[in-house]
N, C-alpha and C positions, 0 to 999 in steps of 0.2 A: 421264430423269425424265419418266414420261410422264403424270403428274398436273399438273404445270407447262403450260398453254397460252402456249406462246413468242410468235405472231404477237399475241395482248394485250398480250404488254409490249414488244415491238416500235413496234406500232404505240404507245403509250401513250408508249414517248419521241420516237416519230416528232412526235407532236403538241407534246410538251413541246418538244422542241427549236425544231418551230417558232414556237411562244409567245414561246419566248424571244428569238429571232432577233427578230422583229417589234417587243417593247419596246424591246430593246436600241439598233432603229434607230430605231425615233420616239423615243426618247429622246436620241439621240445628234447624229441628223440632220435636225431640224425642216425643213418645207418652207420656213420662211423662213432658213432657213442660205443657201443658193444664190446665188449669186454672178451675174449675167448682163454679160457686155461680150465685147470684143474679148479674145484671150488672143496677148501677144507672144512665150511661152514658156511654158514645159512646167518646174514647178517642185512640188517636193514638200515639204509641211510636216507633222512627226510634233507630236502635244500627247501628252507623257507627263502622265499622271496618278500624282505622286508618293506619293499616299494611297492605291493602289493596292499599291505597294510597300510599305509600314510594317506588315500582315500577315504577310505569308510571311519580311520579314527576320526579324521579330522569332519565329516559327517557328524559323526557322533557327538564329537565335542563340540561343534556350533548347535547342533537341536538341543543340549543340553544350557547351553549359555540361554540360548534363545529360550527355554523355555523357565528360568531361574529371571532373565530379564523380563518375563510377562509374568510370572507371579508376583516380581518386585513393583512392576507399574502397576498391576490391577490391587495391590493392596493398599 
């Protein structure tokens, strides 16, 4: 396609992604999170965000109805 200029949209989510990467961690990682002492151990802590998940399950679970209720109508 050589009407289409590729390096514009290239670059165009070059910058998008960097945007978002930048929110995502001032949003995430404030300078006053930071912790400063002594470290007696190396330990790692996950924070799931469980509202993150009630989206895509609930995706999940209507394409799954949805597709239980076309098997049941087409039979």
């Amino acid at each position: 396609m050589a009407f289409v200029d590729q390096s514009g949209w290239l670059a165009y989510f070059a910058a998008l992604a960097n945007v978002s990467t930048t929110l995502i961690w001032k949003r995430t990682l404030p300078e006053d999170a930071h912790i400063y002492g002594p470290a007696y151990g190396q330990e790692s802590y996950v924070v799931v965000r469980w509202t993150w998940f009630i989206m895509p399950a609930f995706l999940v679970a209507m394409s799954v109805l949805l597709l239980l209720l076309t098997a049941v109508g087409s039979a």
